[in-house]
C-alpha positions in Angstrom: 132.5 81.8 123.9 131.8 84.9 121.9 129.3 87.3 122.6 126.8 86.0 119.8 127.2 81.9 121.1 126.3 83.7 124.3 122.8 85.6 123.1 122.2 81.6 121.2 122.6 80.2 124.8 120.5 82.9 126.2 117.4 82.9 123.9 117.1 79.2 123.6 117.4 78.9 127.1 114.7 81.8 127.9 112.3 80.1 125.3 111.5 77.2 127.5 108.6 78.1 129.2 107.7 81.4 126.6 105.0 79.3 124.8 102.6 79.6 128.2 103.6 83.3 128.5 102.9 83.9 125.4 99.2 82.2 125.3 100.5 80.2 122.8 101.3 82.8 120.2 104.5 80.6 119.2 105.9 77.2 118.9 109.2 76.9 119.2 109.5 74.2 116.8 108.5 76.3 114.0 111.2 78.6 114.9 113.7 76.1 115.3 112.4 74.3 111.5 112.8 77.5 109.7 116.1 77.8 111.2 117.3 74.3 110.3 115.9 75.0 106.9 119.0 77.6 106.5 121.5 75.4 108.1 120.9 72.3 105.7 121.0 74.3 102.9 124.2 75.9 104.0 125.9 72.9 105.4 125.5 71.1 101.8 127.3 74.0 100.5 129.8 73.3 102.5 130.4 69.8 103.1 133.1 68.3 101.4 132.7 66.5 98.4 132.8 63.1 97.9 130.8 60.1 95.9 127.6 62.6 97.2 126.5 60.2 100.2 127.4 62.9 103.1 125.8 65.7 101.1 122.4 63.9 100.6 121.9 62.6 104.3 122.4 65.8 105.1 118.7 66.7 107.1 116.5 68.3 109.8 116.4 65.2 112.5 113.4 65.8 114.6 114.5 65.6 118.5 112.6 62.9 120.4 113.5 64.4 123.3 112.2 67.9 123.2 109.2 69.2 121.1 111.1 72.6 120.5 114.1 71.5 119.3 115.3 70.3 116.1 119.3 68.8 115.2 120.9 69.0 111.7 123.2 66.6 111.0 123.8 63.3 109.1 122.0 59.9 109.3 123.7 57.0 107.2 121.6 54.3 106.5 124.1 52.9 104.0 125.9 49.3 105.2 129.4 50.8 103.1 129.6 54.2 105.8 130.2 54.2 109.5 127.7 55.7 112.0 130.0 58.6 112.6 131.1 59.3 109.0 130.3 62.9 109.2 132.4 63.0 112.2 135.4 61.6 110.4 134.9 64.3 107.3 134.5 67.3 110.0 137.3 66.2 112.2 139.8 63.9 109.8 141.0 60.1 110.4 143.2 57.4 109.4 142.9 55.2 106.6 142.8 51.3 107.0 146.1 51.4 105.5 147.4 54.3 108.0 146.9 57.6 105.8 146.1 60.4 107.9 143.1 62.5 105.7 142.2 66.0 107.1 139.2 66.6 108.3 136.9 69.4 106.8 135.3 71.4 109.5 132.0 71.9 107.7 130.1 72.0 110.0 131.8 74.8 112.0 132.4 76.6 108.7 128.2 76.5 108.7 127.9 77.8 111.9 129.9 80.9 111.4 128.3 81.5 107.9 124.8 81.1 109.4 124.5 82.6 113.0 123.7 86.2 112.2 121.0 85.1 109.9 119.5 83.0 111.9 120.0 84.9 115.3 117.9 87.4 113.7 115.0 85.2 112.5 114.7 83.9 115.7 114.6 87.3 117.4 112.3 88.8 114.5 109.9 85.9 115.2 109.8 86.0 119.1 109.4 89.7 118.4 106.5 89.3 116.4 104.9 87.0 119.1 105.3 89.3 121.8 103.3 91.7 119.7 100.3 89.5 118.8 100.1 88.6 122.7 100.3 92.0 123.4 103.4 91.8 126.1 106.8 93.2 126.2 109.6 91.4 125.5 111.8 93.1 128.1 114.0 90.2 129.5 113.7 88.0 126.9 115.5 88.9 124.2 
């Protein structure tokens, strides 16, 4: 794990709990939105290309489980694509007739392009939040 998928793991773990010491000066899922905003637009850019259909499900999937969380990924509705479609592009499979086709690791390749970008955001915006509730952020970030 490198040092920056280790401040990820340590901000998003330290923001459960922030909103109430903050007073309420943030929502994480606004954080987290603006964030996904970045990652769909990059992980379009870099998906591969093929009749469009992985490009275009490409969106922010609001988590039922947690109300500061979001997940970018793929949803296909269509009856012609399998449920894990985009898993096949990222990671490659066989054919029906026993081609092998590489995968495209897109969604890594997002990732890497994106992290510094949004690592800052999210600290600029916590920052920002420990302002307007007037505490320090010492611990947190």
């Amino acid at each position: 794990m490198s040092t920056l998928d280790a401040d990820f793991t340590r901000i998003i773990r330290n923001l459960r709990g922030l909103d109430a010491y903050l007073d309420g000066q943030i929502k994480g899922k606004r954080i987290f939105d603006k964030a996904a905003r970045i990652v769909v637009a990059e992980m379009k850019r870099q998906a591969p290309e093929d009749e469009g259909v992985l490009k275009t499900n490409i969106k922010k999937i609001t988590s039922r489980k947690s109300k500061n969380s979001v997940i970018v990924g793929s949803k296909f509705p269509q009856k012609n694509r399998p449920r894990n479609h985009a898993w096949l592009a990222e990671h490659g499979h066989k054919t029906p007739n026993g081609k092998y086709v590489p995968g495209t690791p897109y969604v890594r390749r997002t990732f890497e392009a994106t992290k510094e970008q949004i690592k800052s955001n999210i600290i600029a915006e916590l920052k920002a939040a420990f302002d307007r509730a007037g505490k320090s952020s010492a611990g947190f970030i």
